[in-house]
Each structure stands twice: as C-alpha cells, then as structure tokens.
MDAnalysis code that builds the backbone (N, CA, C; Angstrom):
import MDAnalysis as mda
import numpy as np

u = mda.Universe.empty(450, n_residues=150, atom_resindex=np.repeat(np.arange(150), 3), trajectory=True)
u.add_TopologyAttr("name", ["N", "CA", "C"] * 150)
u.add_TopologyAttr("resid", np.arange(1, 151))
u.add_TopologyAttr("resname", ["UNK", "UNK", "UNK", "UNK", "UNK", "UNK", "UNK", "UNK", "UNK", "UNK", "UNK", "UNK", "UNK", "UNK", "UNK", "UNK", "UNK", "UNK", "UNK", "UNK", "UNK", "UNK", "UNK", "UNK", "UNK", "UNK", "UNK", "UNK", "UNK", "UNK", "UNK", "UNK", "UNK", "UNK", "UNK", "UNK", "UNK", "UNK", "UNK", "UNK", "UNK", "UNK", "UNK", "UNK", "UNK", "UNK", "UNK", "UNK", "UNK", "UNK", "UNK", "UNK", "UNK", "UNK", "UNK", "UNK", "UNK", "UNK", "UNK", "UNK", "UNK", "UNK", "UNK", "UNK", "UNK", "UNK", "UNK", "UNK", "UNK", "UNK", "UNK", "UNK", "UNK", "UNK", "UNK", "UNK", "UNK", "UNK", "UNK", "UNK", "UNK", "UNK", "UNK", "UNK", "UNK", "UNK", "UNK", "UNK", "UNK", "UNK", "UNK", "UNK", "UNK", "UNK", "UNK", "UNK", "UNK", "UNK", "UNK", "UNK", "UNK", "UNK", "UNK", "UNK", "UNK", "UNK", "UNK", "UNK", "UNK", "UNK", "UNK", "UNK", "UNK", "UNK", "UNK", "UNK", "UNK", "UNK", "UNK", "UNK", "UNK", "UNK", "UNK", "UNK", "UNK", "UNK", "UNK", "UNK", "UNK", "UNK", "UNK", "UNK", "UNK", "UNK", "UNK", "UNK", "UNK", "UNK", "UNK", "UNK", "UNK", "UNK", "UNK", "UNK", "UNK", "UNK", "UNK", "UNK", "UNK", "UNK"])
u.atoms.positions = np.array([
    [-34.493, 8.909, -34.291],
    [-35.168, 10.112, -34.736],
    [-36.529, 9.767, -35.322],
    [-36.364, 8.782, -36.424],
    [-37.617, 8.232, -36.683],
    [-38.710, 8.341, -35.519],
    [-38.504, 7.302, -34.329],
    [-39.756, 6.741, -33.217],
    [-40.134, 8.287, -32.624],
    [-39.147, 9.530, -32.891],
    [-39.672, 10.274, -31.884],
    [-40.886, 11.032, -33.219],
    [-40.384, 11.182, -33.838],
    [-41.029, 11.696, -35.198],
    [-42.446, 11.162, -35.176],
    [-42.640, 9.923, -35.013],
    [-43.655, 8.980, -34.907],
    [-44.809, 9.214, -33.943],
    [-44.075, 9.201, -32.807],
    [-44.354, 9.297, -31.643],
    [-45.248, 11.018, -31.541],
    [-44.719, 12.148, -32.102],
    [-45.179, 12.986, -32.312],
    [-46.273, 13.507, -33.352],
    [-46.318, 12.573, -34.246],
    [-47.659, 12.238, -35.249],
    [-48.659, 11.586, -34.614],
    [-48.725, 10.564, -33.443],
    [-49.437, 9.829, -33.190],
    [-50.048, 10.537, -32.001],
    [-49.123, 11.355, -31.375],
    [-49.819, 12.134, -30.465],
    [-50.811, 13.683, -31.249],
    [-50.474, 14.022, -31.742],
    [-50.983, 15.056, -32.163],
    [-52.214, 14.303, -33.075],
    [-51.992, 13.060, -34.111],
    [-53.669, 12.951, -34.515],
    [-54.372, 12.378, -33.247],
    [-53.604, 11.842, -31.817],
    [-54.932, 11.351, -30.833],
    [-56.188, 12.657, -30.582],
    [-55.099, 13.865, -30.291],
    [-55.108, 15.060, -29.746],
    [-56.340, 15.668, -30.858],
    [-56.108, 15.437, -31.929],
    [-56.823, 16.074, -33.028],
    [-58.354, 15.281, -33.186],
    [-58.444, 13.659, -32.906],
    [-59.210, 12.844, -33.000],
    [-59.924, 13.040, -31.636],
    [-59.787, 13.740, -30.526],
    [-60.132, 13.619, -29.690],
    [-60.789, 14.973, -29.036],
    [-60.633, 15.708, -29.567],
    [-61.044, 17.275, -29.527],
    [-60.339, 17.917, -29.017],
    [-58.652, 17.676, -28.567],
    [-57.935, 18.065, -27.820],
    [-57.840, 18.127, -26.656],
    [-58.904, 17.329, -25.982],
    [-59.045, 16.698, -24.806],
    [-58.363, 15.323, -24.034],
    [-57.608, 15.219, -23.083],
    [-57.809, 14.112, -22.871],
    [-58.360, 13.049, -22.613],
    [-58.174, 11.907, -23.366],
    [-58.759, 10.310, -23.137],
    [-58.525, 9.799, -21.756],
    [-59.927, 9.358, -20.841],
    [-59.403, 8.608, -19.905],
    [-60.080, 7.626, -19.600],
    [-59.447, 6.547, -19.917],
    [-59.761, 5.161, -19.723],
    [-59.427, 4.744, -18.576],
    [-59.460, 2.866, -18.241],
    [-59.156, 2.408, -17.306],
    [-57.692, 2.936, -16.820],
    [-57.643, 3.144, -15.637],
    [-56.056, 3.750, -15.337],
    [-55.536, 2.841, -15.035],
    [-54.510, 2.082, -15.865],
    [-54.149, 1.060, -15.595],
    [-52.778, 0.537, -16.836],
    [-51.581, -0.221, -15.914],
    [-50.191, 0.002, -16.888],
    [-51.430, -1.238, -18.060],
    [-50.007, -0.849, -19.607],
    [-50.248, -1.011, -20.320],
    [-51.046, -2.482, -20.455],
    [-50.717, -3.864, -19.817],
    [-50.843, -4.940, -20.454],
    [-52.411, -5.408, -19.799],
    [-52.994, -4.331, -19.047],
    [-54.407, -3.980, -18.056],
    [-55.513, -3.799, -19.719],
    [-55.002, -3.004, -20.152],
    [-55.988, -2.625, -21.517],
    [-56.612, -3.866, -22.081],
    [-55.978, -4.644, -22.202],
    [-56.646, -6.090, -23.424],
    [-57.149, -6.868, -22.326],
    [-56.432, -6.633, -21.438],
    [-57.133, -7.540, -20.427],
    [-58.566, -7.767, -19.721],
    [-58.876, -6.217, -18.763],
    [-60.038, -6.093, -18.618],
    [-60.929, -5.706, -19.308],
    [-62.474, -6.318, -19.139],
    [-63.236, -5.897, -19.955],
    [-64.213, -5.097, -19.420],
    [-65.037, -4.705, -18.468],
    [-65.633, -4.222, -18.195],
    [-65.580, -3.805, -16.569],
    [-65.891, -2.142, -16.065],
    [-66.058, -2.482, -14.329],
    [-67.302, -1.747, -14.441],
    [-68.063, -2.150, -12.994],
    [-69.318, -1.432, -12.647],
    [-69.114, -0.584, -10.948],
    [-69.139, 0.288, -10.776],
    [-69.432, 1.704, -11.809],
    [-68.484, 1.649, -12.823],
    [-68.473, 2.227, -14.031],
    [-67.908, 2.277, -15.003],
    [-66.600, 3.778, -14.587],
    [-65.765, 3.693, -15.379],
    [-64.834, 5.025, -14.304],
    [-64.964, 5.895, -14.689],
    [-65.235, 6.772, -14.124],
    [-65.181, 8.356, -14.656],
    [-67.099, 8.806, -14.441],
    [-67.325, 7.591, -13.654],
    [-68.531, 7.974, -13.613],
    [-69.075, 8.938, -12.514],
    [-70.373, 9.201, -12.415],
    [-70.842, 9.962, -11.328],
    [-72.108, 8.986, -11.417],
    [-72.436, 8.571, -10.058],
    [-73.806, 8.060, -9.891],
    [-74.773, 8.814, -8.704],
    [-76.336, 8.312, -9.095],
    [-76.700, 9.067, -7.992],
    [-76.660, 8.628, -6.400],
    [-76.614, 7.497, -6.102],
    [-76.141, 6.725, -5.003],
    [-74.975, 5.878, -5.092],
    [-74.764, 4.986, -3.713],
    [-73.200, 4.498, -3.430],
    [-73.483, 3.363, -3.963],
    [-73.007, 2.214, -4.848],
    [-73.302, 1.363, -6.030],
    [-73.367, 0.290, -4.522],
    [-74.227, -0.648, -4.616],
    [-74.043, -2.107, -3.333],
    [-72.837, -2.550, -3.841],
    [-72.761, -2.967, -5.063],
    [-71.357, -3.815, -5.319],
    [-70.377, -2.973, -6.720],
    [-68.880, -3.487, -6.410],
    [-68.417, -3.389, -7.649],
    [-68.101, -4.575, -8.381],
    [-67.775, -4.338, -9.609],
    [-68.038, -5.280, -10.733],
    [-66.763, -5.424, -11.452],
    [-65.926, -6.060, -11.406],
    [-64.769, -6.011, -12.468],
    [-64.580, -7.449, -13.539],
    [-64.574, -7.018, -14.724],
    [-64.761, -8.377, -15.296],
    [-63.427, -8.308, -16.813],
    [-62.975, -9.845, -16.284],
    [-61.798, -9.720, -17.477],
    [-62.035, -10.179, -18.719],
    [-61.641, -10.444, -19.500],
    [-61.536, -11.286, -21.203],
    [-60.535, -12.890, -20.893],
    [-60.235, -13.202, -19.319],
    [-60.023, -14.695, -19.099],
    [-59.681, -14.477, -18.133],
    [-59.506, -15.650, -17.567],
    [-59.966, -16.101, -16.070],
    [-58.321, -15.266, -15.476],
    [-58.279, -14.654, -14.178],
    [-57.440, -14.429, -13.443],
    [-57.208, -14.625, -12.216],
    [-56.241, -14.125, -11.282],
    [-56.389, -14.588, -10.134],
    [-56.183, -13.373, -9.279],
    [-57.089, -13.225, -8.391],
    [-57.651, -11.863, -8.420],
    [-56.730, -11.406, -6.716],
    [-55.233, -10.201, -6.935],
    [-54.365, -10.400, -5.609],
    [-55.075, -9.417, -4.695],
    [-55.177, -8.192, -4.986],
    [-56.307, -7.012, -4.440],
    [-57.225, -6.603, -5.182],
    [-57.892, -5.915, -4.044],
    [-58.617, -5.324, -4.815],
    [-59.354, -4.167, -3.426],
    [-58.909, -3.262, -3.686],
    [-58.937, -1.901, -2.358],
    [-60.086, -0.458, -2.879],
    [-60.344, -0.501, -2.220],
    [-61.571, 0.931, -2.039],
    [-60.990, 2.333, -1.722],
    [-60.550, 3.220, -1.912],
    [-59.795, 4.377, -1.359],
    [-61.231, 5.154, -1.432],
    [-60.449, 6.357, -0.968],
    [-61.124, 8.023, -0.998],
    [-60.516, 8.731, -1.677],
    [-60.709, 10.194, -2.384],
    [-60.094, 10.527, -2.780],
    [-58.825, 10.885, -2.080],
    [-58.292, 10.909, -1.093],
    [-57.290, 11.121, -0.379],
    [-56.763, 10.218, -0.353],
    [-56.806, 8.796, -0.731],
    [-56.428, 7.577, -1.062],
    [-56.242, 7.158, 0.209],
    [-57.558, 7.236, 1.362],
    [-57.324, 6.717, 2.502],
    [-57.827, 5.437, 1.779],
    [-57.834, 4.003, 2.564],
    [-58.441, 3.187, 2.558],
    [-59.738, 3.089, 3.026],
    [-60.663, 2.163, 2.622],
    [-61.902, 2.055, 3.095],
    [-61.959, 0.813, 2.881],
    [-62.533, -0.280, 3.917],
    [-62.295, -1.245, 4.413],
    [-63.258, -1.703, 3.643],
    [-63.253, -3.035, 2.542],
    [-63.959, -3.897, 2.153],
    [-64.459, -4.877, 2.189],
    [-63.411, -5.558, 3.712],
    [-63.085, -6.799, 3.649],
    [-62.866, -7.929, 2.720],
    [-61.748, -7.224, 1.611],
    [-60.963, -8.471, 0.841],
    [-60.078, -8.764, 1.531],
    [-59.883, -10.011, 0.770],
    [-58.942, -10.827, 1.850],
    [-58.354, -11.793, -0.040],
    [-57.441, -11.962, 0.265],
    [-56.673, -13.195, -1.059],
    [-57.206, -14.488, -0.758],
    [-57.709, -14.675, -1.680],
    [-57.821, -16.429, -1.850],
    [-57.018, -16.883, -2.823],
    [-56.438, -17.775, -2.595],
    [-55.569, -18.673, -4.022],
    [-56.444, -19.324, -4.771],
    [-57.634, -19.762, -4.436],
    [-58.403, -20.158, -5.513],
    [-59.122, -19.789, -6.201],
    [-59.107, -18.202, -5.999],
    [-60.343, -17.353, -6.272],
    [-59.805, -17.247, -7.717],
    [-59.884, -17.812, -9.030],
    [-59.799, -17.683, -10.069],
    [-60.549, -17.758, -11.059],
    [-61.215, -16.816, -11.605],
    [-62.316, -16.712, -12.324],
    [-62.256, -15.275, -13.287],
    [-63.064, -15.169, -14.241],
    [-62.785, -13.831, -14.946],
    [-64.087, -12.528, -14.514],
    [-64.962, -13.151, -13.871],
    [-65.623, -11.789, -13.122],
    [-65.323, -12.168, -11.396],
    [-66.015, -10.855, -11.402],
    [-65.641, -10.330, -9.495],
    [-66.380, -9.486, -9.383],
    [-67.589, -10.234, -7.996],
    [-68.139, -8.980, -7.892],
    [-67.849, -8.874, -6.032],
    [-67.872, -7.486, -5.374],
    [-67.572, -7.559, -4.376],
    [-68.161, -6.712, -3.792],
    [-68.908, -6.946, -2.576],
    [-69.972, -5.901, -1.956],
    [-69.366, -4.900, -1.190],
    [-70.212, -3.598, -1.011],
    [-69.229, -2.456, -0.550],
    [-70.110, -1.983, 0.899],
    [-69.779, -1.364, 1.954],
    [-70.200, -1.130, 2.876],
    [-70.836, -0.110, 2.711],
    [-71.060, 0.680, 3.828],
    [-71.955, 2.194, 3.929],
    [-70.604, 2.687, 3.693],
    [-70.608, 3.670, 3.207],
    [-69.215, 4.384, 2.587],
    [-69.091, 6.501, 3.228],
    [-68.196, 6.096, 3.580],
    [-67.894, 7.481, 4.455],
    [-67.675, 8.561, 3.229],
    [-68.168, 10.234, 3.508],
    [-68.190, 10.966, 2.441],
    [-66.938, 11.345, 1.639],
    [-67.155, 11.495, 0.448],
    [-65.428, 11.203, -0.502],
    [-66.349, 11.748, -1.533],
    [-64.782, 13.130, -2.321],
    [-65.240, 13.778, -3.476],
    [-65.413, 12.246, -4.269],
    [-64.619, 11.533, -4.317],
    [-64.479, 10.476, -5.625],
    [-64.217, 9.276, -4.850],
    [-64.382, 8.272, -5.358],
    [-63.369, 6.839, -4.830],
    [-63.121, 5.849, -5.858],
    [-61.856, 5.199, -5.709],
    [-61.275, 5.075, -6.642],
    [-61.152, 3.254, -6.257],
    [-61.056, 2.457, -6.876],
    [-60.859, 0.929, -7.068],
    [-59.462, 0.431, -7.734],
    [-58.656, 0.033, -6.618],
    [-57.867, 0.106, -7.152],
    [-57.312, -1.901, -6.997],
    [-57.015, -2.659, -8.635],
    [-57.115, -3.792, -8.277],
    [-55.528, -4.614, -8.738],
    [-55.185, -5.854, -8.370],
    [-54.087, -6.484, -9.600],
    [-54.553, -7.689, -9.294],
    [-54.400, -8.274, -10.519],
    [-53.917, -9.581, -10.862],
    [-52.930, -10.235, -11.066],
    [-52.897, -11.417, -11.553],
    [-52.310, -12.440, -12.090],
    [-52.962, -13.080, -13.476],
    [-52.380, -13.055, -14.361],
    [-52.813, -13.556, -15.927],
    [-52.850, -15.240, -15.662],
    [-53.234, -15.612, -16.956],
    [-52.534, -17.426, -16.893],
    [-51.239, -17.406, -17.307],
    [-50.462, -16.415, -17.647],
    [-48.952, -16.591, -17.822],
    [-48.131, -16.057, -16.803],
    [-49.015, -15.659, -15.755],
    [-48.377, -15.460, -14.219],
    [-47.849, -14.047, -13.961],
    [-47.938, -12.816, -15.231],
    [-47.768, -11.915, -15.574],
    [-48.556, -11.017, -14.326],
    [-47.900, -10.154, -13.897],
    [-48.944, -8.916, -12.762],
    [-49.391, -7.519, -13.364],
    [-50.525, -8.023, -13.517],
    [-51.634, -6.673, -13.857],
    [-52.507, -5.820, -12.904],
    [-52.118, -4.425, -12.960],
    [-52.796, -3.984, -11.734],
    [-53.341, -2.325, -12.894],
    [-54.521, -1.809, -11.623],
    [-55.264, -0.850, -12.273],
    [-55.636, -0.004, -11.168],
    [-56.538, 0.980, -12.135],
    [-57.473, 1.423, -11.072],
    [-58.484, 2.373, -11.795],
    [-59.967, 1.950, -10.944],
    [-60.576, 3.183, -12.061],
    [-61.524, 3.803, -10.793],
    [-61.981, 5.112, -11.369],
    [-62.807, 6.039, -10.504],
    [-63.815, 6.289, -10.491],
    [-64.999, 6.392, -9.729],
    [-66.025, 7.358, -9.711],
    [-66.699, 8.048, -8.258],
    [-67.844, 8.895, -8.277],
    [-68.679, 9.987, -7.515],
    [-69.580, 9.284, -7.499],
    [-70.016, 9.891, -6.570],
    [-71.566, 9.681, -6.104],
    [-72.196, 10.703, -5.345],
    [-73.283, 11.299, -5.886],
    [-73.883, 12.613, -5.424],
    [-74.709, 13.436, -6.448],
    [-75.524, 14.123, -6.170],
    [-76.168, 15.265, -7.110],
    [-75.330, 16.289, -7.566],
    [-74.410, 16.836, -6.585],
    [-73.351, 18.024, -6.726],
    [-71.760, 17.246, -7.647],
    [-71.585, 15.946, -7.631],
    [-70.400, 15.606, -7.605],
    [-70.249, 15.500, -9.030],
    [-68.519, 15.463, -9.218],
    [-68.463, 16.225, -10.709],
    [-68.077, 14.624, -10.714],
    [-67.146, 14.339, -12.181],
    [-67.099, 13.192, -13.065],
    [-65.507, 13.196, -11.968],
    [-64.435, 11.912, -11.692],
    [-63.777, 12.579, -11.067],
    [-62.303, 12.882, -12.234],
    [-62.564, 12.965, -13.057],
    [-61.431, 13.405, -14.329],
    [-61.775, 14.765, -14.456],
    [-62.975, 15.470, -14.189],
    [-63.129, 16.893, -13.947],
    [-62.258, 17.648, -12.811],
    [-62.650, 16.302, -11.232],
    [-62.847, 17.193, -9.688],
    [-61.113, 17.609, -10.130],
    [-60.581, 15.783, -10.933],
    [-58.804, 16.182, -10.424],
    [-57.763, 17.375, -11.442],
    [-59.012, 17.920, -12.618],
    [-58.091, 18.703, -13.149],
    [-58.672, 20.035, -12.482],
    [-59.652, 20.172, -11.931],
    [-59.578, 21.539, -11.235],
    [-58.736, 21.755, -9.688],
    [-58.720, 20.586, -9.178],
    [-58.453, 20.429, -7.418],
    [-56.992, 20.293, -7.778],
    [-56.510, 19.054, -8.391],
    [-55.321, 18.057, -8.148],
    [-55.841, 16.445, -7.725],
    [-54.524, 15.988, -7.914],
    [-55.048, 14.726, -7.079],
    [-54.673, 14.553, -5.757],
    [-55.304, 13.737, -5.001],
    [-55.322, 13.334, -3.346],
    [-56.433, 14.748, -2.722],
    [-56.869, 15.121, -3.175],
    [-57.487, 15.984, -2.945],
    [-59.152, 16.259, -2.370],
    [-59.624, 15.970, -1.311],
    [-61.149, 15.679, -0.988],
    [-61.373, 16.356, -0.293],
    [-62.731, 17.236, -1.007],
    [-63.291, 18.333, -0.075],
    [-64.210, 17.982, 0.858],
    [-64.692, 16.560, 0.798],
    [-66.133, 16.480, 1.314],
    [-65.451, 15.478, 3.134],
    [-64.020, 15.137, 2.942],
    [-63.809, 14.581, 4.136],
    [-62.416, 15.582, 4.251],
    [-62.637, 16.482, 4.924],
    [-61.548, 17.526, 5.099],
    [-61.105, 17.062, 6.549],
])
C-alpha cells in the first residue's frame, strides 16, 4: 500500500512540476537513461533540412548492435548499418542518405554495456517548414501514422 501511495505522490508532483504536460525524453527502457548522453538531431526535434548524419553519444564506451532509420510508419529506411564486433566506442556517428518523405523519423538503436547488459532506444524528429515536433504529430494523429507517405 505504501509503494502505491508513493507512486501516486511522485506522479502527481512530476505532473505538477511539469505543467501537466508530458515529459518526453529519450524513448528508451529504463537502464538507456544514465547511459546515453547525447543524440544529434536531438528528439523531439523539428529541423529545417534532412540532418547528413546522426549522432549518438554514450557516458562509456559500448558496442553498438543496431542502429535503424524508420518513417513514421516504421517502414525502414536503409542506412547501410551493418554490426561490427569491434565497433566499440562511446560516440557514433552515421551518415544518412537522401531520405524519402516522412511526417517524422525515428532512430531506433541497442547496445551492449561493458557488463554485457542490452540497452536499446529510440528517439525522434521532423524535418520541414510545416512539420510539427513529432510528440505533437503523435498526440494529434496516433502513432504509425504518416501523412506525407500515404
């Protein structure tokens, strides 16, 4: 009874600390948070063009298993990653092609820690003059949802 009690204080001051909005960070299970430190585009962004590369960078070296390009329809879009076993390092940067039209696209990556632990994520953004943030497009649309490749 206590944890739920708890659990219901902690949600309601996020809720209160936050304007009653939701927080959206890296989307990614819990042990992703301490881990990564930075991606470029940053998520939730909107830019005005298609970024040349993305950027994902950790707080220690990992070993990097995917790392995939979707649409918002979560088709794939071909990056050409491929796994290396040696590819272990704590940044990654990886160049992106001419990119077919998509309300949003999303990066979706996992690792391996140095304790062999599997961390996986994913974060989002737009690109366009018209295009909203995509934590906006998916609470008005839904998710899987892309108007611009119907």
């Amino acid at each position: 009874m206590y944890n739920v009690g708890r659990s219901i204080v902690c949600a309601s001051l996020s809720l209160l600390l936050c304007g009653g909005t939701p927080v959206y960070a890296q989307h990614a299970h819990e042990a992703a948070a301490p881990l990564l430190g930075l991606t470029s585009p940053k998520d939730d962004s909107v830019l005005a063009t298609v970024p040349p590369v993305v950027v994902l960078s950790f707080r220690s070296d990992v070993r990097l298993l995917k790392l995939r390009l979707l649409s918002a329809a979560r088709r794939n879009i071909d990056i050409g990653f491929y796994y290396d076993p040696a590819r272990v390092r704590n940044n990654f940067v990886w160049s992106l092609p001419p990119l077919t039209q998509s309300s949003y696209y999303i990066v979706a990556w996992s690792v391996v820690d140095d304790t062999n632990q599997l961390v996986d994520g994913e974060f989002r953004f737009a690109v366009g003059a018209d295009a909203l943030p995509p934590s906006e497009f998916i609470k008005r649309y839904g998710l899987y949802v892309d108007h611009k490749n119907l």
